[in-house]
C-alpha distance (Angstrom), angle and dihedral (degrees) to the residues before:
residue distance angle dihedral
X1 . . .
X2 3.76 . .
X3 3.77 119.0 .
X4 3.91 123.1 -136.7
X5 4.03 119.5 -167.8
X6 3.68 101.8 -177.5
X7 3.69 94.3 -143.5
X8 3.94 96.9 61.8
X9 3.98 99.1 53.8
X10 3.66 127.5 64.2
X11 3.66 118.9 -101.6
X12 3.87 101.5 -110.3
X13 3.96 79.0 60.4
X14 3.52 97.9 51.1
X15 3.72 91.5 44.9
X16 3.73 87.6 49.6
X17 3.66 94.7 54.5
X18 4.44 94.3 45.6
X19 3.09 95.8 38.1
X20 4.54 86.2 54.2
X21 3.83 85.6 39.2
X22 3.45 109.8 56.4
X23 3.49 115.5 44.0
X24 2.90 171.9 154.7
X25 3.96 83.6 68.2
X26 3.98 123.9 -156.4
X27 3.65 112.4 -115.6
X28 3.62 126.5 -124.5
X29 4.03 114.5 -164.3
X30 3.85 94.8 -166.4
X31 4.07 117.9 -162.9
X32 3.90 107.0 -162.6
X33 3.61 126.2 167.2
X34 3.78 119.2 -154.4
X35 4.25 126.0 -133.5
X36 4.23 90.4 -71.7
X37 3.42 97.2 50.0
X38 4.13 92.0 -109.5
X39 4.44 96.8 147.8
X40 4.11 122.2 -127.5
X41 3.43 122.8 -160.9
X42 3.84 122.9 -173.0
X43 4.04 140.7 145.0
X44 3.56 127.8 -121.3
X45 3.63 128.3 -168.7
X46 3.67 96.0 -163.3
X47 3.57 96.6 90.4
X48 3.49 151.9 108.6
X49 4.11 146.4 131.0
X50 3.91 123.4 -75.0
X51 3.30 116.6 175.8
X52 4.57 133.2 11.6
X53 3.94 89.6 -160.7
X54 2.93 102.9 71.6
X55 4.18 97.4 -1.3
X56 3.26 115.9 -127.5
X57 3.85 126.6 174.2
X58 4.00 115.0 -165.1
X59 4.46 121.5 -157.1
X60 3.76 122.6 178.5
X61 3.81 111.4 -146.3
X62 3.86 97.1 -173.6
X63 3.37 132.6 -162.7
X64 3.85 133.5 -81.1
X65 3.73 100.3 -81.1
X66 3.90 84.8 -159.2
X67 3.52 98.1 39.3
X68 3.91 109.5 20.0
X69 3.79 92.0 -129.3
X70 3.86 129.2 126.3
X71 3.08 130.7 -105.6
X72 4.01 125.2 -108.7
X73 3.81 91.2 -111.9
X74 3.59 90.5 60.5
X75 3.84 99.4 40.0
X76 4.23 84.1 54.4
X77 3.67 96.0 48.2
X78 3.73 93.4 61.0
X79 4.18 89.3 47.2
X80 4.02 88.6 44.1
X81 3.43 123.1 22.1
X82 3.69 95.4 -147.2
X83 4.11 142.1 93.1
X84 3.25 145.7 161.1
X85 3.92 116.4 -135.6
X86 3.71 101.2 -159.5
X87 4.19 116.8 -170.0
X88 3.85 116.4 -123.9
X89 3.72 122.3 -140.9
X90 3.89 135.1 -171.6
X91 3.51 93.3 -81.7
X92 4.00 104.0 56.7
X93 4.18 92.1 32.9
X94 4.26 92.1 113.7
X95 3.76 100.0 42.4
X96 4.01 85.2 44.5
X97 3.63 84.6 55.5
X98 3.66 93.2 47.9
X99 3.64 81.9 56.8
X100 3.44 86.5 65.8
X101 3.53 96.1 67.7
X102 4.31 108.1 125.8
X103 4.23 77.5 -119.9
X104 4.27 103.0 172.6
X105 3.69 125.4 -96.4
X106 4.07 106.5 -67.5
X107 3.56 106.6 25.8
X108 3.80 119.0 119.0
X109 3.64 118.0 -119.8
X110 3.95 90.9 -165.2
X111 3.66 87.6 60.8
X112 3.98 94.9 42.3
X113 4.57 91.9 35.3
X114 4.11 87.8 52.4
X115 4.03 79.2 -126.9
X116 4.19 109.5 150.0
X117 4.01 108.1 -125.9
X118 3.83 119.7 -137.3
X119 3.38 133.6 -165.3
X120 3.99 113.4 -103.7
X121 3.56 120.2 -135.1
X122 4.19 107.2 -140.0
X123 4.22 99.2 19.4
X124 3.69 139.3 41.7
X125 3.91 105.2 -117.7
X126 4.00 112.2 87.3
X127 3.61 123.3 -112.8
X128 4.23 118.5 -122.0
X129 4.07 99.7 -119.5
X130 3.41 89.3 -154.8
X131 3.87 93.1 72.4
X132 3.78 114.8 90.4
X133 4.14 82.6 -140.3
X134 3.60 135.9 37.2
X135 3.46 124.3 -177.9
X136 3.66 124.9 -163.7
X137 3.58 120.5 -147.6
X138 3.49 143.8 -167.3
X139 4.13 110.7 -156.6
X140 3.53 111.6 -131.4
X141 3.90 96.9 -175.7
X142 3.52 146.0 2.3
X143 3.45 113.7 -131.7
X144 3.98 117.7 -157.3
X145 3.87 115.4 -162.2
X146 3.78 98.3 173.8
X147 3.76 155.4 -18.7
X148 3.86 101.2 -123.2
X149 3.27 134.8 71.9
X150 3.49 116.6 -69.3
X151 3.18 98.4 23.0
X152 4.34 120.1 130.5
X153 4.02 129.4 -115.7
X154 3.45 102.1 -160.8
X155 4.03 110.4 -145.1
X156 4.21 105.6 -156.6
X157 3.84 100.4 -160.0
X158 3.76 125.3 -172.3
X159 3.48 114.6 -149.9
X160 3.89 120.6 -117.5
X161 3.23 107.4 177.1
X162 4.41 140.4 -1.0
X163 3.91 125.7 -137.4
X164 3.85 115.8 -166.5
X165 3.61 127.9 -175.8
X166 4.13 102.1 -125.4
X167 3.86 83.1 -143.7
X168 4.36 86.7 74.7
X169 3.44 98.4 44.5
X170 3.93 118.7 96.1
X171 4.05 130.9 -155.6
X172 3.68 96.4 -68.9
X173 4.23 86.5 50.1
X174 4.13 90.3 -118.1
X175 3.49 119.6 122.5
X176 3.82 115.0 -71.4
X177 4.44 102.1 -137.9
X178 3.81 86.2 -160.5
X179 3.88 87.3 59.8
X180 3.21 113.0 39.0
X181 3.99 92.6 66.1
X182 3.81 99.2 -160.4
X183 4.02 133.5 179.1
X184 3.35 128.3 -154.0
X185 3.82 128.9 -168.5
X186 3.77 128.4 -96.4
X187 4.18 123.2 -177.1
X188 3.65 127.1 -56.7
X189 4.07 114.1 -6.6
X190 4.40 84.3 -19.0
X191 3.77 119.2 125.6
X192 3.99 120.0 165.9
X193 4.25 125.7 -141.6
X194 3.72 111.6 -132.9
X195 3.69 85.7 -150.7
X196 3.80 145.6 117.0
X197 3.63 113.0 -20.0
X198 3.60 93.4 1.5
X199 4.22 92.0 79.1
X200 3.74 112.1 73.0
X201 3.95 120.8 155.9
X202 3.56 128.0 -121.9
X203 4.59 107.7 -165.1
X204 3.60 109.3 -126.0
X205 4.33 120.8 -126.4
X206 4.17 80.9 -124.1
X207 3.84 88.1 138.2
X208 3.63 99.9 4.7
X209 3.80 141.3 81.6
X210 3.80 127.4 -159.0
X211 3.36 137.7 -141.1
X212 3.93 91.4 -120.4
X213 3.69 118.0 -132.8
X214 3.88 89.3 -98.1
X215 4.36 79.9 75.2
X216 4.30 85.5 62.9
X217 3.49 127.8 95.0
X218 3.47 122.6 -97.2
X219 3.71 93.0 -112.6
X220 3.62 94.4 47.2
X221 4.32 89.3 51.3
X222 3.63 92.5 51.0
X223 3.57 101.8 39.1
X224 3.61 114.7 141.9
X225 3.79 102.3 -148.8
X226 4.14 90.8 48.1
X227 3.41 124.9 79.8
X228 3.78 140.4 -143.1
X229 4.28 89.0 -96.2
X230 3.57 90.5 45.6
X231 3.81 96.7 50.5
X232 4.14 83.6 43.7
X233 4.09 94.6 58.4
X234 3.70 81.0 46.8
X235 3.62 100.3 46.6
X236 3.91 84.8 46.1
X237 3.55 102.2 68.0
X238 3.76 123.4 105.4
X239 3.89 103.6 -117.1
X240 3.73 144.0 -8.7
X241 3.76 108.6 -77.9
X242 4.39 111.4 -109.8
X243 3.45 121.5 -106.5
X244 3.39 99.9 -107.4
X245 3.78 90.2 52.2
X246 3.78 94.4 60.0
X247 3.89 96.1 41.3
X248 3.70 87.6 54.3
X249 3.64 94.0 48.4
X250 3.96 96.1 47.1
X251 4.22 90.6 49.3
X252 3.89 82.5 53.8
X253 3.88 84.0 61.1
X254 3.73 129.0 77.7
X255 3.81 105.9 -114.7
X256 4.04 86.6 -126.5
X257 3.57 96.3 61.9
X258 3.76 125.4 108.3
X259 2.87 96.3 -115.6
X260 4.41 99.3 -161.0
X261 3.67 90.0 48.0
X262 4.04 92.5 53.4
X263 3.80 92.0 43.0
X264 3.79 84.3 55.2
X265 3.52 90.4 50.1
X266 3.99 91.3 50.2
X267 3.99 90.9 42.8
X268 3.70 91.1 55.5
X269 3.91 87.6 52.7
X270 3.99 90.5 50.0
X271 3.92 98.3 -98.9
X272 3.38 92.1 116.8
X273 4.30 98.4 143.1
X274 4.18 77.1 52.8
X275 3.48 88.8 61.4
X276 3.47 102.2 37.1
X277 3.93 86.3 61.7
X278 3.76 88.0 52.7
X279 3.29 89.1 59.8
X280 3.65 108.4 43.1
């Protein structure tokens, strides 16, 4: 295991290493406009959403690494208090990072990104109608981290105003994740699809409690053919299965079966108290 203190590298390095650490990373496809009016449009990758009551969305446009200066995003935000953090997809990923581009103070990244500016209902900046959301924000506060390079501005947005595209939404009107086809950004030149086979869903203990893995068997814990996700869908069900149950389940099995690798085979379809009586 290789140890990092932050203070003994240079900050490239350190960046290098966070940055290929913690991902994937949200996206945040910010629309500013500075004092004149003159629009910005830039993604950020240090992102994400903080609070539903009252919502607040929070991006980190740091500075230069190079140069230590800020970014236009942040230099508009403290002229207009306003943005528009629009969510990127599969579909708009290269002109986003076009976007990108270290273009000088007034040109328009709509106009250079191909993206289609809209109007915005609550705040000045446009929206990108190419984004299957756009969220309007107020900014609250302006966060400063830091006066060298690399160091974050954290914008704390609270959000006016939501546009979907219809075509996302499912039958209950939420947000379809099959749909909505988003990336998110990895280290270096990396980006990830939420897409396809990618998505998989993991039911949250909301209302439930588990037994905990502690409540197995020793030679159900330190299997060697079951893994730490297997032993967690285990571990999350709500009681030990009765005796009856698991007699009833092992006569339903032929007595030359093995057994672990068919209760993985049943976990993986969602019978997991099935398997656990295999295995007991």
């Amino acid at each position: 295991m290789k140890t990092i203190i932050p203070s003994e590298i240079p900050i490239p390095k350190l960046h290098h290493y966070l940055l290929g650490a913690v991902g994937p990373r949200p996206i945040a496809f910010a629309s500013t406009i500075d004092k004149d009016g003159n629009r910005n449009l830039a993604p950020f990758s240090f992102f994400n959403v903080f609070s539903a009551n009252p919502p607040i969305l929070i991006f980190s446009p740091s500075r230069s690494g190079r140069t230590g200066e800020t970014k236009h995003t942040h230099d508009n935000v403290k002229e207009v208090a306003e943005v528009v953090i629009n969510i990127v997809n599969y579909s708009m990923v290269h002109q986003m990072s076009l976007a990108s581009s270290p273009y000088p103070k007034g040109v328009d990244e709509f106009t250079k990104s191909g993206f289609t500016p809209i109007e915005s209902l609550t705040v000045k900046p446009w929206r990108v109608k190419e984004s299957p959301v756009q969220i309007e924000c107020e900014v609250i506060e302006v966060k400063e981290l830091g006066e060298l390079g690399g160091a974050g501005n954290l914008i704390i947005c609270k959000v006016k105003c939501i546009h979907i595209d219809e075509a996302i939404l499912d039958a209950n009107e939420e947000i379809d994740q099959t749909k909505i086809d988003q990336v998110a950004r990895m280290g270096g030149n990396w980006y990830c699809r939420a897409h396809g086979e990618a998505l998989f869903e993991v039911q949250k203990p909301l209302t439930t409690i588990g037994i905990g893995i502690d409540a197995l068997p020793d030679h159900i814990r330190f299997s060697k053919i079951l893994t730490g996700n297997h032993l967690g869908q285990l571990g999350n069900l709500e009681h030990l299965p009765t005796e009856e149950k698991i007699t009833e389940v092992k006569n339903s099995v032929d007595v030359n079966t093995n057994k672990e690798e068919l209760a993985i085979e049943l976990i993986n379809k969602g019978e997991v108290e099935k398997a656990l009586c295999l295995l007991l």
